[in-house]
VOBA-910283 format. One record per residue (C-alpha): residue in three letters; y, x negated, z. Coordinates in steps of 0.2 Angstrom, whole numbers, plus 2048, in hexadecimal, padded with zeros to 3 digits. Layout:
<rs>
ALAYXZ...
</rs>
This chain:
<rs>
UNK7CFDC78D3UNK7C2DD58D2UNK7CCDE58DDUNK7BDDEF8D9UNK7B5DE68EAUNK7C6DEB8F2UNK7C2E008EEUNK7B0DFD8F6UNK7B8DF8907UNK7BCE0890EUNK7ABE11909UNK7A1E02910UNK7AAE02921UNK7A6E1891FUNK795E1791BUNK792E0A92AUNK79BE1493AUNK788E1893FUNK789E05946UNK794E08954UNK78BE1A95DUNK798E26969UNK7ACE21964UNK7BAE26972UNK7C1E36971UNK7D1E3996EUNK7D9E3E97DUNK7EBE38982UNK7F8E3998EUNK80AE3798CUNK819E3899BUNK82CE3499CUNK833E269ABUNK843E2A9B1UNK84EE239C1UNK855E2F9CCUNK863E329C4UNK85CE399B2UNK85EE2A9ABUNK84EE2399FUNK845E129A7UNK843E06998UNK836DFA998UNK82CE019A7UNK819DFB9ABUNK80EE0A9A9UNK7FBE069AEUNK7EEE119ABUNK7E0E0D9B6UNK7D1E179BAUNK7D1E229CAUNK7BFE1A9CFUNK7C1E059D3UNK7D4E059CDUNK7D1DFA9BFUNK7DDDFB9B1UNK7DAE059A0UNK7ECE02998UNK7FCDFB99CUNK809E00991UNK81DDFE990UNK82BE0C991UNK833E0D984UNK846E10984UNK846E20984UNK838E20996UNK82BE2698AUNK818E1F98AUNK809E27983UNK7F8E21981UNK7E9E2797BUNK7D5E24976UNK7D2E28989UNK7C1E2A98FUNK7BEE3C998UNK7BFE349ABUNK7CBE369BAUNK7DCE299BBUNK7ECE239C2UNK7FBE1F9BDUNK805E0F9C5UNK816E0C9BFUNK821DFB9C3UNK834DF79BFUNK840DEA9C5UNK84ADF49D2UNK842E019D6UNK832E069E3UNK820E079DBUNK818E169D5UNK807E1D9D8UNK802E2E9CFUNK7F5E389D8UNK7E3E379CFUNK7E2E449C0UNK7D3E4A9B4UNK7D3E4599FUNK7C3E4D99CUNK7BDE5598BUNK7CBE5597CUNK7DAE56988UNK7ECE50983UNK7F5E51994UNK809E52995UNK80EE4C9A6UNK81EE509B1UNK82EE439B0UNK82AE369BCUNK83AE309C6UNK839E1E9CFUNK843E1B9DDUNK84FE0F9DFUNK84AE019EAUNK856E019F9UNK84DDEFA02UNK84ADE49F5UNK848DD69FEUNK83ADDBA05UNK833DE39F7UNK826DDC9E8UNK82CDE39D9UNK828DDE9C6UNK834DDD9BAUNK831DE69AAUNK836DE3998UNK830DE7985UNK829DD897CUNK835DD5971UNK828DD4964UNK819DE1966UNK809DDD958UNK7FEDED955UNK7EEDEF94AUNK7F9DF393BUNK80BDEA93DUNK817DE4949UNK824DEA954UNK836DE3955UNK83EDEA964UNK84FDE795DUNK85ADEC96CUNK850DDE977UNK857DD096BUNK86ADCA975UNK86DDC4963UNK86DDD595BUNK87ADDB966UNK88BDDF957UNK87FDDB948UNK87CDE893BUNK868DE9934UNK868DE0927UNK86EDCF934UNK860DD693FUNK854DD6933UNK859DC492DUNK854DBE93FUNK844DC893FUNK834DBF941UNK82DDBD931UNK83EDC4926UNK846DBB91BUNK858DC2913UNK85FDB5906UNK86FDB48FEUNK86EDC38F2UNK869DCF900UNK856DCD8F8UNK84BDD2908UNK83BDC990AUNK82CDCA917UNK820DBA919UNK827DB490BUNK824DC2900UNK82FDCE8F5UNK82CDDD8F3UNK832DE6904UNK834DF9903UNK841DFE912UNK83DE0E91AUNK849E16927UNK83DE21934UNK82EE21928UNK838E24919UNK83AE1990BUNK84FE17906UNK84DE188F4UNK85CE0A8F1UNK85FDFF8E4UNK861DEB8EDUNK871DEB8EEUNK874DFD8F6UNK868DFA903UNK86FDEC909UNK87FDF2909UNK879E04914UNK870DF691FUNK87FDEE923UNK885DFD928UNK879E02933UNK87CDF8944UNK870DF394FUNK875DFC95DUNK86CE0D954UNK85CE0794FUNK84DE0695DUNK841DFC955UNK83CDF5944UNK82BDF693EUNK825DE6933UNK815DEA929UNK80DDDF91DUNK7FFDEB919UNK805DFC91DUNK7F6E0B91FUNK7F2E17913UNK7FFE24916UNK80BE19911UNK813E18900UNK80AE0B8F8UNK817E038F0UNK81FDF28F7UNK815DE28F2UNK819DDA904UNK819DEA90CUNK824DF6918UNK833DF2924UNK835E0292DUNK845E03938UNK844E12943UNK853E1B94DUNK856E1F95DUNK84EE2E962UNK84BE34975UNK843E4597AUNK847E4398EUNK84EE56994UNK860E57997UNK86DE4C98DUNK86DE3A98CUNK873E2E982UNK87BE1E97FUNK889E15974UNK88BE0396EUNK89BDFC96AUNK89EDEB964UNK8ABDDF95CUNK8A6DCD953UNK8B2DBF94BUNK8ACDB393FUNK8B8DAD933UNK8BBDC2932UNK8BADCD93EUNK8ACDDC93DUNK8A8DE9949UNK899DF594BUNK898E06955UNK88AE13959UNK888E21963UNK877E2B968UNK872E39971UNK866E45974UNK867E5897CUNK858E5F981UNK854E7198CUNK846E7A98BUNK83EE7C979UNK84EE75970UNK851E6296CUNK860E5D965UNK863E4A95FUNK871E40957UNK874E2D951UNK886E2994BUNK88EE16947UNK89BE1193EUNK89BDFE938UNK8A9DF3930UNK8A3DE292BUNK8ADDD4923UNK8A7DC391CUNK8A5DB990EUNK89ADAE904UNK89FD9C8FBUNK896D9B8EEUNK894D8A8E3UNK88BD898D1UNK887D7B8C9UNK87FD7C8B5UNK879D6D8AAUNK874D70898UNK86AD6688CUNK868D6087CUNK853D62875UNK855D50878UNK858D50888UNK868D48886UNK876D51893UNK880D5D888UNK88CD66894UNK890D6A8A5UNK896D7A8AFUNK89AD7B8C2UNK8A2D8A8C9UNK8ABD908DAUNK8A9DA18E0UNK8B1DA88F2UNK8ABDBA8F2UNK8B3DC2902UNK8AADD5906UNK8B1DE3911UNK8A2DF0917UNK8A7DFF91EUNK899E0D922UNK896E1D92CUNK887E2592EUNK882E33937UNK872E3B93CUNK86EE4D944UNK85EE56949UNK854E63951UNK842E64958UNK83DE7795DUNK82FE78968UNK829E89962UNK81BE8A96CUNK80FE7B972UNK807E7B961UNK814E7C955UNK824E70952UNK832E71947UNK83DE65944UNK84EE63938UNK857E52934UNK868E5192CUNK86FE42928UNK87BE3891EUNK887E2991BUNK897E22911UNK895E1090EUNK8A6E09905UNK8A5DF78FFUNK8B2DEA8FBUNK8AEDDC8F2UNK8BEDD08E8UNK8B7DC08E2UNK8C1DB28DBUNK8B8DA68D3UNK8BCD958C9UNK8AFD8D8BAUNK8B2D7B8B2UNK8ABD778A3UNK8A6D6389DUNK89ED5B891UNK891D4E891UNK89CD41896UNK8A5D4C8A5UNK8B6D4F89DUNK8BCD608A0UNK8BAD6B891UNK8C2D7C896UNK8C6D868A7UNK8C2D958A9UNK8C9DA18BBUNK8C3DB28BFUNK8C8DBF8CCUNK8BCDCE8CBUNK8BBDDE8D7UNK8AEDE98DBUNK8B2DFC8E5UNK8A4E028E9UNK89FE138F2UNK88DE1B8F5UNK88BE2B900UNK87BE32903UNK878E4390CUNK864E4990FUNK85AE57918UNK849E54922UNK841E64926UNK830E60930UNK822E6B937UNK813E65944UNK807E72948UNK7FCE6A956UNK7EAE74951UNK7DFE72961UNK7DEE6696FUNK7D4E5C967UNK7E1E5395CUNK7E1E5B94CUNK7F3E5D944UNK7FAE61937UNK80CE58932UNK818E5E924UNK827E5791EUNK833E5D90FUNK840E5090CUNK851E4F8FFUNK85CE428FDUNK86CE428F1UNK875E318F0UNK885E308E7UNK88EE1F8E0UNK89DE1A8DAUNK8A1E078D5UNK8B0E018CDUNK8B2DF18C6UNK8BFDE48BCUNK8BADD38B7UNK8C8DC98AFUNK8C5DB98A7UNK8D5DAC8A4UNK8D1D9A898UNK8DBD8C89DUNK8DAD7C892UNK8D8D6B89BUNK8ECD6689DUNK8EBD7A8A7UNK8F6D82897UNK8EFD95896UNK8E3D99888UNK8DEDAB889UNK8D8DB8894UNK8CDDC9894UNK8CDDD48A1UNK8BDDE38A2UNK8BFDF28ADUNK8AFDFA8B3UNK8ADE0D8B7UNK898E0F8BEUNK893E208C5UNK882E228CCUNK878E308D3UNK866E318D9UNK85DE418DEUNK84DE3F8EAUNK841E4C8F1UNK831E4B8F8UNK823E56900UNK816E4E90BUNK809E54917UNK7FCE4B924UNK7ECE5292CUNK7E7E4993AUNK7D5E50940UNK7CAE4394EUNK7B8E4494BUNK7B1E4795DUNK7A5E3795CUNK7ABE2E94EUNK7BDE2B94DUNK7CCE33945UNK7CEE38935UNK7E1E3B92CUNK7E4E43919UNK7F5E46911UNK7FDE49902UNK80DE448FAUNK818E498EBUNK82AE438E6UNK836E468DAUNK844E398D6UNK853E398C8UNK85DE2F8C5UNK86FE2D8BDUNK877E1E8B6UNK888E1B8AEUNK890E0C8A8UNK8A0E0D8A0UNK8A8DFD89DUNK8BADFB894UNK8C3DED88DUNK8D6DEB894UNK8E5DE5889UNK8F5DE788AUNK8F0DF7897UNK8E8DFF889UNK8D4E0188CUNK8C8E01881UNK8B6E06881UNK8A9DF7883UNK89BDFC87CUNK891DEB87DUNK890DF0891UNK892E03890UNK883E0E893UNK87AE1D89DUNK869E1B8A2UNK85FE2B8ACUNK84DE278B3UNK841E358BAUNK833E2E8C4UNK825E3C8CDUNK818E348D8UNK809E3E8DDUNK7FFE388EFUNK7EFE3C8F6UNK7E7E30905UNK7DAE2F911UNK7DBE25921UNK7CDE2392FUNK7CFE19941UNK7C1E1694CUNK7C0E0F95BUNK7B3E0A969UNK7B4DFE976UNK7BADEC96FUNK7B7DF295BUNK7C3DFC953UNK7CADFE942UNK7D4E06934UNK7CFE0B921UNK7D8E14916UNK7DAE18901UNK7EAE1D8FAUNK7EAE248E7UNK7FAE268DEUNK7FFE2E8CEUNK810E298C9UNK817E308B9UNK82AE298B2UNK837E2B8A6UNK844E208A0UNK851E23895UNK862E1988FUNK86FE25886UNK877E1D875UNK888E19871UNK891E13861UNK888E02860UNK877E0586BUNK869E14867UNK861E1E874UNK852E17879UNK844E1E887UNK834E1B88EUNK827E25897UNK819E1D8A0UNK80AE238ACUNK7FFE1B8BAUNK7F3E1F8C3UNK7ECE128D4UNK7DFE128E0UNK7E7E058F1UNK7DBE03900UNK7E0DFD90FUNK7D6DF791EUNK7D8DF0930UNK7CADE993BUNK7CCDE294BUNK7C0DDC95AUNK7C1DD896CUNK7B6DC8971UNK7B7DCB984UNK7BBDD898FUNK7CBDD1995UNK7D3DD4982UNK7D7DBE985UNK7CFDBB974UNK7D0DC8964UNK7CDDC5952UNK7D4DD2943UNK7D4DD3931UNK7DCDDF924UNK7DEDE0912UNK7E8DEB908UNK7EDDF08F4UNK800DF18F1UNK80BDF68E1UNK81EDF28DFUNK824DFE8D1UNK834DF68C9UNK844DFE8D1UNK84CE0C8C6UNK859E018C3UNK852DF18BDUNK849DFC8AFUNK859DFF8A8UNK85DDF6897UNK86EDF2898UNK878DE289EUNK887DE08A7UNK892DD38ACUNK893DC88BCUNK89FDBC8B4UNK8A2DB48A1UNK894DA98A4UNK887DB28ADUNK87EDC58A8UNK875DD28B1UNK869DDD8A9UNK858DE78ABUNK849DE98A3UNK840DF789DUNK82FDED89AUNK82CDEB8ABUNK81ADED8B1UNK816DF18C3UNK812DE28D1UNK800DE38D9UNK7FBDDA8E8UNK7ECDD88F0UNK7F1DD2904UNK7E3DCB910UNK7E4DC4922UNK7DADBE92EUNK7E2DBC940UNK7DCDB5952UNK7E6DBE963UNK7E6DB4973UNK7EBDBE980UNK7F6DCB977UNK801DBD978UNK7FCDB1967UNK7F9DB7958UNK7F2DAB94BUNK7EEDB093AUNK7E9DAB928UNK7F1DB391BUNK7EEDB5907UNK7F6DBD8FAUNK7F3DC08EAUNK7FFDC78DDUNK800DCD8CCUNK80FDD18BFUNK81BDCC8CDUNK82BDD28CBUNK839DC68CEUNK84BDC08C9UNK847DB88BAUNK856DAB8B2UNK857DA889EUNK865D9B896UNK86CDA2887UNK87CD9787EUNK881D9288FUNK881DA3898UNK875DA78A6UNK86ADB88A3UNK864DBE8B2UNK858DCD8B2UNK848DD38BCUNK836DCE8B1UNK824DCD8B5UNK820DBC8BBUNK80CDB78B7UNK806DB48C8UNK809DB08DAUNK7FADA98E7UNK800DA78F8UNK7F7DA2908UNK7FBD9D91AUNK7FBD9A92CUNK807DA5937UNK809DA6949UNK811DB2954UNK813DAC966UNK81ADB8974UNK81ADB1987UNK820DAD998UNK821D9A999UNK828D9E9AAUNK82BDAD9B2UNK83FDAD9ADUNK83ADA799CUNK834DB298BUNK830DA897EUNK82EDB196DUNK82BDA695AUNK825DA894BUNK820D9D93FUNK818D9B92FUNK810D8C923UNK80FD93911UNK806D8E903UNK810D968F3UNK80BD968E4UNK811D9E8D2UNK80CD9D8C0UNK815DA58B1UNK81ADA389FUNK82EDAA89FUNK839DA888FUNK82DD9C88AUNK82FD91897UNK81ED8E8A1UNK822D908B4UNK817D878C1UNK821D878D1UNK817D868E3UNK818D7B8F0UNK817D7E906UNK825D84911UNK824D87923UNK831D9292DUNK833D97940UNK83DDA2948UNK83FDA2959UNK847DAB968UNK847DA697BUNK84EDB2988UNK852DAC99BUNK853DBA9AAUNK860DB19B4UNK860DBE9C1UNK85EDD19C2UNK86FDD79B7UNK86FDC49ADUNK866DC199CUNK869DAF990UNK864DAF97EUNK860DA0973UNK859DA2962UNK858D9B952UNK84ED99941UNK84AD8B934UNK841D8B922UNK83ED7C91AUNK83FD7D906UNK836D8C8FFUNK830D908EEUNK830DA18E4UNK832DA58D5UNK83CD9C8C9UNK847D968D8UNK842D878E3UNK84FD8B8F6UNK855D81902UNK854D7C912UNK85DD8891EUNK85CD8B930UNK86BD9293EUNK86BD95953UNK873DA395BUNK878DA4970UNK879DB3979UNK87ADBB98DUNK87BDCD993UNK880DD59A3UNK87BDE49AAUNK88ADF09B1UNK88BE009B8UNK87CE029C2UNK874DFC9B4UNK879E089A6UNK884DFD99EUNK881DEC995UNK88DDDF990UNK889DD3984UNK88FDC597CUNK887DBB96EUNK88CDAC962UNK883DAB952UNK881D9A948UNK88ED90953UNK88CD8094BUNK88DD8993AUNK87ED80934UNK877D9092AUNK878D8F915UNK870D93907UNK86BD8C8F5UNK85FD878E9UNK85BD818D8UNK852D8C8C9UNK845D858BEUNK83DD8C8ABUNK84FD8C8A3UNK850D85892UNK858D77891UNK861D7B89FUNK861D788B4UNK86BD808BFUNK86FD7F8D2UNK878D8A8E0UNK880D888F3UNK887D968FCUNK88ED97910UNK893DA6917UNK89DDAC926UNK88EDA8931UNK896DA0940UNK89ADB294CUNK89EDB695DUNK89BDC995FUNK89DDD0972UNK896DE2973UNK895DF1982UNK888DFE982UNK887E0E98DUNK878E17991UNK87CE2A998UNK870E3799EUNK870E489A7UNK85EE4D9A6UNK854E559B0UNK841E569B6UNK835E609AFUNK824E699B7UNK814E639B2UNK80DE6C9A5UNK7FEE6E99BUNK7FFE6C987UNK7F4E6F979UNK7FDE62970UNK809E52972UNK81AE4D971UNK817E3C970UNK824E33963UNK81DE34950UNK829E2E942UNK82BE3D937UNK822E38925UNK829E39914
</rs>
């Protein structure tokens, strides 16, 4: 693939703005809905229509908080009309947006209807799905189903998401996801993440942001791009709030529990998130192994039985001020942290036959892993609004400090055939870890009065890390170092970021370009011991990644729109599956890293079709370089699994996003996808051709039974998918769900049953072993009923309408 065309995009799409004469101007307006009481309207119908005929400029959706903004308004007169289940209709009086004007507008309170009956009201909701020029928008507290489930559940029934069974995290059926939490990227190892994501529940989080080709300001690293999960956050004067409480029961129990708020007077905002999550399951896992001669001939045989039951437990906490210094300048400080503790015992039971099926040996295990990993950081931000015109400056100094501790024992015991005991080790596990993060970063937004808007930042960050492995051999409760396993491996990476991002819009054209460089420079180094040298690396690179987004309206009514974008991506190997050593899982299966590890590159395209804002119809291709993957190699009968650069990956598509109203009780949301996947490598001398097609849909309907009553039924499917060396299964699951509005509709119960008929598993077969094949099936504790109350509270009060030079509107703060 030639990616010097890809570097011209950007200056082409510069060089021909002269095409398209006067752009918009970037004017904006932004306002809080309230009810009488204080309390924030979610899911309001805000139209902006112009003073002069009425006709509509913009309708928009409150979000939960009551916020809206809009802007790219023309300099003209408007009105606002605001609708909500419930409650009378609101007219504004006619105001002015003329020259380079960003307008704050008074808290608007509707008033409760007190003659329904007789009244015509619209009831008002967020999509559940929103699609924007550069991603899509989950709202995730809109989903029944997501009521009791932590993140990482929530992001195994997103649209387009995919969690399999070693908490690897895909999007469109791509690895390679980056996980940022409010426009900042975690920084975990796999494992870690997933278990801080099961700690997170989904009562905190607001909405989850799903981008396959993130902008420019973006880190460019993740081959299939960004899930952004941001946190509730409200602004409203006075104090409000909420809090979630929830209890589920599968085969264990679980429960998850968060409480927000915010406090706001005059130039002071203060905001909190706080959960606290205990989740129990398990996973049953079965392993079949077949090993042959040269020949051909079957040699031997290995099946074994795993239960692995886990116990999560995790707090987190978040706290932070905004001071409004003046109507230019804000600052804003963010602490937060959390203590994740996980409990993972595994019994697990191997048979060993020979060709003709008689048993050769037995062999139980019962291993434990303690594991604990805290994290405490700092955000301080500045945003200094320059003039009225738009130009801003944003700056963001972040530092992160997470601390691990995992202990471990793994003991083997031999049994012969007739069950008489033949031996036994026993390996105790003492792994401390410690990584250090900060970053600076800082944006310049600056519009260009006829041509757009133009954005420029720079980035740098600084990471160390701190690895410890010390393994022992137990006998006779004496320990004795094991220095096959032992080992301490530190890794400094420093990334250096410039970008340059430009918007432009007018009338039904707009688009995004943008060109990211990044200069990364890394260290790696593993300490000796009595049987290993020290050994190191040091590697630097340098990459260019534009990014582009085009889209264009075919009539006036917005019924028919067309889109493309393109974008260059980078996944750097994780700091830990550089790491040389091996650990491991059992007596017949090792973990280990590589230090050889190139970077991935991707080069994503799509080209999409929007009908009525409602389907979304796209082809997608993707093409992949030096794609980093689990890789498998059979040695003597044991299993090495480690991360390697698989040759090449070509993947292309059709996906559908549908969002709409069959009837007027009844939201319809799905997504589906049909895949064409396709890799090619040479691994251990093995030649690996895998592809095939696999289709998946995910689909959620919601029914409004009345004012205060909501139904849920949702489910998912993929048929068999190919990647890698690893051909999966089929695997698919349904969940129920209702919810009742309480307390003058400040309170919501809900009740929801996921995978009733326990129909979800997962498995697979792996391919390019020597001499070898190898198959897996795993079911987990799936089948839950969770039942969940939420609380909103407010005592807020209205403002005056003023004037500002700059605007509050909601802005994720930017590593």
């Amino acid at each position: 693939m030639n990616y010097r065309l890809s570097y011209l995009l950007p200056l082409f799409l510069f060089l021909s703005l002269n095409l398209f004469g006067q752009a918009v101007i970037s004017n904006s307006i932004e306002g809080v809905v309230m009810n009488e009481d204080g309390t924030p309207v979610d899911g309001a119908v805000v139209s902006i229509m112009y003073a002069k005929d009425s006709s509509i400029f913009k309708v928009l959706i409150t979000e939960s908080t009551g916020d809206f903004a809009v802007d790219q308004l023309k300099p003209d007169r408007y009105l606002l009309y605001i609708t909500n289940m419930g409650y009378h209709n609101y007219w504004s009086s006619a105001f002015l947006i003329d020259s380079a004007t960003m307008l704050k507008l008074p808290v608007i309170q509707l008033k409760v209807s007190d003659n329904q009956l007789g009244t015509v009201t619209i009831e008002a909701k967020k999509n559940l799905v929103e699609r924007k020029i550069d991603r899509t928008v989950i709202n995730v507290n809109s989903f029944i189903g997501n009521a009791g489930n932590n993140v990482l559940e929530v992001l195994q029934k997103s649209p387009g998401v995919s969690v399999d069974a070693n908490d690897n995290i895909q999007l469109k059926g791509k690895s390679g996801v980056v996980i940022y939490i409010d426009d900042k990227p975690t920084y975990l190892s796999q494992q870690d993440l997933a278990n801080y994501l099961r700690s997170l529940p989904s009562s905190s989080v607001d909405v989850i942001e799903l981008m396959t080709n993130p902008p420019a300001k973006y880190d460019a690293a993740g081959n299939a791009g960004i899930i952004n999960i941001r946190l509730k956050k409200s602004k409203a004067q006075g104090f409000n709030g909420g809090f979630n409480l929830s209890y589920g029961q599968g085969f264990y129990a679980r429960t998850s529990n968060s409480l927000n708020f915010n406090y706001r007077v005059n130039k002071v905002n203060f905001f909190s998130n706080a959960s606290y999550n205990i989740s129990n399951n398990y996973q049953d896992l079965f392993i079949e192994r077949n090993y042959y001669k040269p020949t051909g001939e079957l040699l031997s045989m290995f099946n074994q039985h795993s239960y692995i039951k886990r116990n999560n437990k995790g707090a987190n906490l978040r706290l932070g001020m905004d001071y409004y210094i003046n109507k230019k300048s804000t600052f804003g400080i963010v602490l937060s942290g959390f203590r994740n503790v996980d409990h993972s015992p595994v019994n697990n039971t191997a048979s060993i036959f020979d060709s003709t099926g008689t048993v050769a040996n037995n062999v139980k295990a019962y291993s434990l892993a303690d594991k604990v990993l805290k994290n405490k950081g700092v955000n301080l931000n500045y945003n200094y609004k320059i003039d009225s015109s738009g130009k801003e400056i944003l700056v963001n100094l972040d530092y992160l400090d997470y601390d691990g501790a995992l202990n471990s024992s793994l003991l083997n015991s031999i049994y012969m055939p007739d069950g008489a005991f033949l031996s036994k080790t026993n390996l105790i596990g003492d792994l401390p870890s410690n990584i250090k993060i900060a970053t600076a970063k800082v944006d310049y937004t600056h519009p260009l009065k006829s041509l757009g808007t133009v954005g420029i930042g720079a980035k740098t960050s600084f990471i160390k890390t701190n690895n410890v492995a010390n393994f022992y051999d137990e006998e006779n409760s004496e320990l004795t170092v094991n220095n096959d396993f032992s080992n301490n491996f530190t890794y400094k990476e420093n990334i250096n970021a410039a970008y340059v991002n430009y918007s432009f819009e007018k009338g039904c054209f707009s688009m995004q370009a943008g060109l990211r460089f990044e200069n990364t420079i890394i260290n790696g180094q593993q300490l000796g011991n009595a049987v290993r040298p020290d050994s190191s690396y040091d590697r630097t690179m340098n990459n260019f990644f534009p990014t582009f987004y085009l889209n264009y309206k075919l009539d006036s009514l917005d019924n028919n729109q067309i889109g493309f974008s393109y974008g260059r991506r980078i996944d750097r190997p994780n700091y830990q599956d550089m790491n040389p050593f091996t650990y491991p899982l059992d007596r017949f299966t090792l973990y280990g890293g590589n230090p050889f590890l190139r970077p991935t590159i991707s080069n994503n395209f799509e080209l999409s079709h929007t009908f009525k804002n409602k389907i979304t119809t796209a082809f997608q291709l993707t093409y992949t370089k030096d794609l980093i993957s689990e890789t498998i190699e059979q040695s003597n009968g044991i299993f090495f699994s480690r991360p390697g650069n698989l040759g090449e990956q070509l993947s292309y598509g059709l996906t559908m996003n549908i969002n709409v109203n069959p009837m007027k009780w009844w939201t319809l949301q799905v997504y589906t996808e049909l895949l064409n996947d396709n890799f090619k490598a040479t691994l251990y001398n093995e030649a690996i051709n895998n592809s095939g097609v696999h289709w998946a849909v995910n689909a959620t309907n919601q029914f409004q039974i009345n004012k205060s009553w909501t139904a849920e039924l949702s489910g998912s499917y993929q048929t068999k998918a190919y990647y890698a060396q690893f051909i999966v299964i089929p695997s698919g699951s349904i969940s129920v769900g209702v919810a009742k509005k309480i307390l003058n509709d400040k309170a919501t119960i809900k009740a929801n049953f996921n995978d009733p008929f326990y129909l979800y598993k997962a498995g697979g077969s792996i391919i390019g072993l020597n001499n070898s094949d190898a198959l897996w099936r795993s079911r987990f504790d799936s089948r839950v009923f969770t039942l969940s109350f939420s609380y909103r509270f407010n005592k807020g009060q209205s403002l005056k309408a003023r004037s500002s030079g700059g605007s509050d509107s909601e802005k994720g703060r930017v590593s």
